[in-house]
N, CA, C and O of each residue as an XYZ file, in Angstrom:
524
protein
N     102.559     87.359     89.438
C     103.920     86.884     89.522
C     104.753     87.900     90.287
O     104.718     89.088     89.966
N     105.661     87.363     91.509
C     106.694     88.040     92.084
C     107.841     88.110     91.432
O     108.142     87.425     90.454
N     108.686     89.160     92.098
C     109.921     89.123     91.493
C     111.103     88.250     92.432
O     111.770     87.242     92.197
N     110.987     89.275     93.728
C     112.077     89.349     94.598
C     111.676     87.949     95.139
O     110.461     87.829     95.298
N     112.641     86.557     95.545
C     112.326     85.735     96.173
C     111.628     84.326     95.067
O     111.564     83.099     95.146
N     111.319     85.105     94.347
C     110.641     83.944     93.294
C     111.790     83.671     91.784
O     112.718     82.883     91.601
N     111.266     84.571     91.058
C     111.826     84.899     89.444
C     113.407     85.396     89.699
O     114.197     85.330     88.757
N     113.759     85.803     90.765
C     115.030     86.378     91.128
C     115.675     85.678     92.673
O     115.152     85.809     93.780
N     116.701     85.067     92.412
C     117.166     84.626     94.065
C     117.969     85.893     94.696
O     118.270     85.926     95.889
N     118.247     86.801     93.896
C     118.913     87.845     94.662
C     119.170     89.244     93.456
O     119.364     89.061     92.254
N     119.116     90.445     94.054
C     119.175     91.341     92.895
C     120.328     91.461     91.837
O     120.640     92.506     91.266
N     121.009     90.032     91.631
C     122.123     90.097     90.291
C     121.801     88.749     89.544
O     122.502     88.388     88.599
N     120.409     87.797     90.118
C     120.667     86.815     89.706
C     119.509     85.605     89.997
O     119.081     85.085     91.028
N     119.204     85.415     88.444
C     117.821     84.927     88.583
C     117.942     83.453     89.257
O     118.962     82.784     89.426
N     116.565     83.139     89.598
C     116.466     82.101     90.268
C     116.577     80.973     89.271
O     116.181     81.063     88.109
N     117.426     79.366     90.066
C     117.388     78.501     89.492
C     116.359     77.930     88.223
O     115.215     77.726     88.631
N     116.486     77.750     87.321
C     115.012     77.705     86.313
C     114.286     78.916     85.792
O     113.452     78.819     84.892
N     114.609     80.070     86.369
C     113.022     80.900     86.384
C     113.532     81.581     84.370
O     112.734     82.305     83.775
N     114.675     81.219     83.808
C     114.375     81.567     82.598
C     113.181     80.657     82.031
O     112.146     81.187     81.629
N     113.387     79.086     82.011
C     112.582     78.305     81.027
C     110.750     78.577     82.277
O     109.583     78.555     81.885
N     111.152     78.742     83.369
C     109.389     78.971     83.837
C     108.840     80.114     83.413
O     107.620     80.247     83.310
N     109.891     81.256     83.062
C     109.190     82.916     82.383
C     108.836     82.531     80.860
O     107.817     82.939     80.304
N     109.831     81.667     80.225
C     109.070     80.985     79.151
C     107.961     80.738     79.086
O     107.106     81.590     78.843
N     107.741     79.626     79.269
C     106.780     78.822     79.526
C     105.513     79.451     80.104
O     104.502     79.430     79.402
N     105.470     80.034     81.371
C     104.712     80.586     81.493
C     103.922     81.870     80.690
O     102.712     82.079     80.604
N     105.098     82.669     80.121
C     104.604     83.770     79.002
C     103.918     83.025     77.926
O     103.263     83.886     77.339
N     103.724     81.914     77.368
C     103.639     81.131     76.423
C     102.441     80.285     76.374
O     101.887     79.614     75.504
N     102.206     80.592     77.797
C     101.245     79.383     77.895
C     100.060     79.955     79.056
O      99.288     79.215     79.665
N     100.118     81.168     79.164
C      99.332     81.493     79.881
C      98.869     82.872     80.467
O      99.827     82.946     81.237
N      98.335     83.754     80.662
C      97.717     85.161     80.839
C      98.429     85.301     82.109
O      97.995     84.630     83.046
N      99.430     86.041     82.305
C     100.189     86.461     83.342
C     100.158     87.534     83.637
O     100.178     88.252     82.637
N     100.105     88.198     84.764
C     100.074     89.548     85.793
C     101.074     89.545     86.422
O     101.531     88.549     86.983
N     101.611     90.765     86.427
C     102.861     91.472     87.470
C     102.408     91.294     89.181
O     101.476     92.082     89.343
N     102.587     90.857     89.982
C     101.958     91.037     91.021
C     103.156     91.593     92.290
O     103.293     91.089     93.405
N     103.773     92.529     91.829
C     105.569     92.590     92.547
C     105.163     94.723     92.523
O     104.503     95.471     91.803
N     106.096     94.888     93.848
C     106.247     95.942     94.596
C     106.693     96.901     92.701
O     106.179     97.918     92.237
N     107.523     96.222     92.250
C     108.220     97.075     90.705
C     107.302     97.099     89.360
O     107.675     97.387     88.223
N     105.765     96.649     89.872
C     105.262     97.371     88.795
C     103.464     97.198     89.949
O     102.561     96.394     89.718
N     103.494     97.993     90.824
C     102.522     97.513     91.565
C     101.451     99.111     90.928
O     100.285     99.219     91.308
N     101.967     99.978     90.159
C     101.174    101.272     90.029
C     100.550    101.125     88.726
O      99.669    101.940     88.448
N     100.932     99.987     87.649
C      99.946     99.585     86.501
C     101.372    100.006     85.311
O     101.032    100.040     84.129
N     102.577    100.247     85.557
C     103.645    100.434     84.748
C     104.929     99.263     84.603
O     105.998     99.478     85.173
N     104.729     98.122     83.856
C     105.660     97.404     83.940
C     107.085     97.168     83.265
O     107.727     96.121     83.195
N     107.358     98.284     82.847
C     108.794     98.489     82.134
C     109.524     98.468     83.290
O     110.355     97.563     83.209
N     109.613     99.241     84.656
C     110.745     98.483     85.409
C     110.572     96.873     86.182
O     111.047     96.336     87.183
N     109.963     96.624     85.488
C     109.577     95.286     86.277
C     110.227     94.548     85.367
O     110.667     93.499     85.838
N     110.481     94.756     84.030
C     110.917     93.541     82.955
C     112.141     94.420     83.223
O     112.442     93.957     84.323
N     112.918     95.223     83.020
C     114.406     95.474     83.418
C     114.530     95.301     84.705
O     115.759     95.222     84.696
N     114.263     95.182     85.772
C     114.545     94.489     87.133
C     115.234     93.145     86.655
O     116.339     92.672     86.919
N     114.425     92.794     86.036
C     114.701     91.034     85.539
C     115.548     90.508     84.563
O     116.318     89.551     84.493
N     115.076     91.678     83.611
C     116.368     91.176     82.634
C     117.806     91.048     82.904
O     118.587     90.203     82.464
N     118.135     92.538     84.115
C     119.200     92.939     84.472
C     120.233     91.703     85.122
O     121.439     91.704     85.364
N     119.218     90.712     85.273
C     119.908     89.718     86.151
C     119.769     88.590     85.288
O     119.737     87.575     85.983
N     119.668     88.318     84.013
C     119.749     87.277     83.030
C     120.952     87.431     81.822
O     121.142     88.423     81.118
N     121.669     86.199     81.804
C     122.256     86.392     80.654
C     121.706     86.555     79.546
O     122.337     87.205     78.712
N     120.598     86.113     79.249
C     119.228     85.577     77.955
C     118.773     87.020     77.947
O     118.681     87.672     78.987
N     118.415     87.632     76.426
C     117.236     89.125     76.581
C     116.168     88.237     76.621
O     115.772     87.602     75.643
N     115.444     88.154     78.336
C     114.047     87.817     78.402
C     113.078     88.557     78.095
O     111.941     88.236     78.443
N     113.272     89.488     77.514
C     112.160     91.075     77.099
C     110.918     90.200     76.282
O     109.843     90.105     76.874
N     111.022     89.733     75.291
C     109.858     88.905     73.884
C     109.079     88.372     75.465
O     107.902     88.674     75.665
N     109.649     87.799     76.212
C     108.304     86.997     76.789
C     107.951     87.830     78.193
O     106.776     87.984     78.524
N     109.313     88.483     79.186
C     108.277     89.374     80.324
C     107.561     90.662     79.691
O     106.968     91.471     80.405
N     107.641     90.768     78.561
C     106.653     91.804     77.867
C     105.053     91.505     77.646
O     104.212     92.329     77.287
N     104.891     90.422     77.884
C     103.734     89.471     77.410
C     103.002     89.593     78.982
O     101.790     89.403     79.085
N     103.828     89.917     80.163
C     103.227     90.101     81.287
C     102.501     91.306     81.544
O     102.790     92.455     81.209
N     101.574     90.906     82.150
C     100.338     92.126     81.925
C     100.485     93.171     83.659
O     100.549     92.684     84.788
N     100.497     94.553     83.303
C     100.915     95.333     84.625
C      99.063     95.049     85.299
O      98.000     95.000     84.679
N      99.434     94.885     87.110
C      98.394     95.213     87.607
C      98.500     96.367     88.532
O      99.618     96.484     89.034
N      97.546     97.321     88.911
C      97.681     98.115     89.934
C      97.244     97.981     91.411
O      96.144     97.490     91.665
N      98.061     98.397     92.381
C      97.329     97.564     93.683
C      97.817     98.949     95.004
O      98.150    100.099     94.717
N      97.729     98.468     96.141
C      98.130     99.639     96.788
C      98.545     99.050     98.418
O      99.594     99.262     99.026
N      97.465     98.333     98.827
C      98.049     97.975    100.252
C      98.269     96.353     99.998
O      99.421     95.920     99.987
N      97.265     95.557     99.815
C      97.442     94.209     99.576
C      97.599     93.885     98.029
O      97.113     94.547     97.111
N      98.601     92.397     97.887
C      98.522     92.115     96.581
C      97.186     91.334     96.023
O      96.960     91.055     94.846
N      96.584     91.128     96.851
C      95.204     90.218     96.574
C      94.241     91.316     95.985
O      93.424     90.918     95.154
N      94.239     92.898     96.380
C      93.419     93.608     95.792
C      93.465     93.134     94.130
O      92.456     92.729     93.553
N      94.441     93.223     93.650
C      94.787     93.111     92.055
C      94.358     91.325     91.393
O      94.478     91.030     90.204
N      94.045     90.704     92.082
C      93.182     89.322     91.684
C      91.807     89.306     91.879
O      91.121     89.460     92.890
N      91.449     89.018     90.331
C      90.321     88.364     90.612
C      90.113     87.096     91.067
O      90.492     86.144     90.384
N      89.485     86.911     92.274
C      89.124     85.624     92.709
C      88.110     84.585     92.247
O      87.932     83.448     92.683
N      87.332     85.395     91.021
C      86.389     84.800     90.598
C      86.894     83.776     89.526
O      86.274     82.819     89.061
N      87.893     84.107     89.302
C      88.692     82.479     88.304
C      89.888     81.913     88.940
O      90.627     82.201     89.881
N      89.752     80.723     87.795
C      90.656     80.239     88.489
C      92.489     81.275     88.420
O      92.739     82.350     87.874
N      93.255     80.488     89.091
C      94.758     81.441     89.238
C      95.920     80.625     90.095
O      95.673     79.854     91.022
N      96.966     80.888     89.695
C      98.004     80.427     90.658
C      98.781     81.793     90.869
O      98.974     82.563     89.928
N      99.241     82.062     92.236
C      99.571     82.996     92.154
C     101.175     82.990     93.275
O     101.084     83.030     94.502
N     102.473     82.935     92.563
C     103.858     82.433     92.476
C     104.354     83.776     93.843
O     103.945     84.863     93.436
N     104.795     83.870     94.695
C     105.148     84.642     95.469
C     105.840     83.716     97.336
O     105.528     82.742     98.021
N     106.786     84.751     97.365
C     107.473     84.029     98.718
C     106.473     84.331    100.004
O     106.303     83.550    100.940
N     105.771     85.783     99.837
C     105.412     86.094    101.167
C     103.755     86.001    100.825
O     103.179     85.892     99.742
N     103.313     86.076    102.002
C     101.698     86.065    101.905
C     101.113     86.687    103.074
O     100.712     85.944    103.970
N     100.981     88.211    103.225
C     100.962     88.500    104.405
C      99.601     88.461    105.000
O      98.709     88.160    104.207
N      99.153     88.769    106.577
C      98.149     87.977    106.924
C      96.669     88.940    106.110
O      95.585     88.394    105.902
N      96.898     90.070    105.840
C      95.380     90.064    105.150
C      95.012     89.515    104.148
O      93.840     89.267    103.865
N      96.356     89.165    103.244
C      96.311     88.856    101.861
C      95.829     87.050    102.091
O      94.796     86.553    101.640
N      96.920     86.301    102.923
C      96.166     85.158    103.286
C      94.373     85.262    103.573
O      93.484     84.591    103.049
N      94.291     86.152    104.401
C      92.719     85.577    105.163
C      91.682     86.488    103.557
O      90.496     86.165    103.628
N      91.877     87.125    102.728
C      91.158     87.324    101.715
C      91.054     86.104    100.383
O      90.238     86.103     99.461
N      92.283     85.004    100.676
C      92.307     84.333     99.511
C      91.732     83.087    100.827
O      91.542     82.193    100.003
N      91.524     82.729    101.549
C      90.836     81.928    102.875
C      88.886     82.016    102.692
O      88.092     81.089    102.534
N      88.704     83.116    102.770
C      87.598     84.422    102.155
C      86.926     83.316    100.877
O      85.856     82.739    100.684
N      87.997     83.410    100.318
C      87.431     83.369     98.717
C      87.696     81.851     98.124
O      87.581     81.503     96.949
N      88.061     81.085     99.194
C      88.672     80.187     99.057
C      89.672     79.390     98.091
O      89.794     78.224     97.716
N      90.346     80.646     97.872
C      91.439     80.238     96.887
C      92.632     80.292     97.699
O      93.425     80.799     96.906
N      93.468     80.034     99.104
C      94.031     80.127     99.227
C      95.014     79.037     99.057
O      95.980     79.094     99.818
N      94.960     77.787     97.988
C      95.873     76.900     97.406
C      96.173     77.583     96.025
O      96.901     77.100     95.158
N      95.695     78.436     95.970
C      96.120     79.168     94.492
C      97.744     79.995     94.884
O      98.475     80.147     93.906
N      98.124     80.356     95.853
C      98.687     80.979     96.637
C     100.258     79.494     96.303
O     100.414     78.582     97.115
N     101.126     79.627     95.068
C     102.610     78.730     95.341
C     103.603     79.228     96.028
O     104.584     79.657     95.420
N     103.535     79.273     97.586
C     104.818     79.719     98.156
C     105.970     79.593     97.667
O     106.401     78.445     97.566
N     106.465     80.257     97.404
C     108.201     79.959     96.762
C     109.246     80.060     97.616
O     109.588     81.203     97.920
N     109.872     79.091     98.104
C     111.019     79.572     99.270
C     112.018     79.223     98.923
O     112.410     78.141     99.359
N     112.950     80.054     97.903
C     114.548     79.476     97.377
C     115.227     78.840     98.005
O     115.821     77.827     97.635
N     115.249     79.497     99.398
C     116.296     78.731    100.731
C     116.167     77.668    101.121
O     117.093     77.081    101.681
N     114.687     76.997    100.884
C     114.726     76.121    101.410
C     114.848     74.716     99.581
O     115.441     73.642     99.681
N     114.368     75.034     98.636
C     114.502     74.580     97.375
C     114.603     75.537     96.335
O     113.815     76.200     95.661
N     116.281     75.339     96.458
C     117.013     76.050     94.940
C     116.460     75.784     94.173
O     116.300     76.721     93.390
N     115.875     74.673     93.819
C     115.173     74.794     92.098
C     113.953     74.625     92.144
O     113.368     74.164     91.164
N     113.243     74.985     93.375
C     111.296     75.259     93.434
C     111.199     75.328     92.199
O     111.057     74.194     91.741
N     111.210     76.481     91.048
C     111.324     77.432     89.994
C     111.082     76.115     89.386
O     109.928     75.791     89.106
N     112.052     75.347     89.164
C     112.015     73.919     87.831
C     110.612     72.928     87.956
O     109.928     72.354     87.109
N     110.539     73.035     89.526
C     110.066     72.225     89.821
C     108.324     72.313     90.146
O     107.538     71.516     90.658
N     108.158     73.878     89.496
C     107.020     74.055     89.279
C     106.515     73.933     88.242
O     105.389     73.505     87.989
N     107.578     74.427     87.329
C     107.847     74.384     86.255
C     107.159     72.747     85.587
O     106.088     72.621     84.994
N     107.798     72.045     85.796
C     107.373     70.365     85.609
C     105.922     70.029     85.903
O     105.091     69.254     85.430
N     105.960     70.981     86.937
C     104.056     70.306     87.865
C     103.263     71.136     86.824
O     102.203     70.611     86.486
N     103.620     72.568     86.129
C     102.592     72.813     85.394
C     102.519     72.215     83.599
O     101.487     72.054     82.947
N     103.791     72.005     83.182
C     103.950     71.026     82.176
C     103.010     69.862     81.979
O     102.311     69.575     81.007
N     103.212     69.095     83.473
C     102.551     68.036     83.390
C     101.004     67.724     83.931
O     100.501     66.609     84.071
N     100.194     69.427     84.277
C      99.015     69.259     84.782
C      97.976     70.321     84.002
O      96.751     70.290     84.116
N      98.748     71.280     83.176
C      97.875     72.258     82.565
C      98.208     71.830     80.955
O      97.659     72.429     80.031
């Protein structure tokens, strides 16, 4: 899971939905940090990044998110050998051609706020109604 661009539309202010999808998702499923703010295996600034920008204390459920460590690509920190969805705006080209590789690159939910303010809800719904 990203922060910047996904869970957050801007650094004062979370993205449309992304309280009831950090729900939901903490709740319902084995989640990984996959964001520049906890990329060294330490995710306490990664859940105050986030909280900072919620009226709600989301702490009970981004605590439930598990830190990964990574260094040049975010794909190092996935295993490809299961299944995964993996929530992020950017996908840069090594990280694409390793999940291409492994053929998971539909695991890969582009998130683009700008272009749909409420992506976030609206993933939200697709995994409600498919997992």
């Amino acid at each position: 899971m990203d922060i910047d661009g996904v869970l957050l539309a801007n650094e004062n202010n979370l993205a449309e939905g992304a309280a009831d999808f950090i729900k939901y998702v903490a709740d319902n499923f084995e989640v990984y940090w996959l964001t520049t703010h906890c990329m060294h295996g330490d995710p306490e600034h990664a859940v105050e990044y986030v909280n900072r920008a919620s009226d709600e204390d989301l702490t009970p459920w981004l605590k439930k998110f598990k830190p990964t460590a990574w260094s040049l690509a975010k794909t190092d920190a996935i295993d490809m050998t299961v299944p995964f969805l993996w929530y992020d705006d950017d996908c840069l080209w090594g990280e694409r051609r390793a999940l291409e590789v492994a053929g998971k690159l539909t695991s890969w939910r582009e998130i683009d706020l700008r272009k749909n303010l409420f992506q976030l809800q609206d993933e939200l719904d697709i995994m409600q109604n498919k997992y």
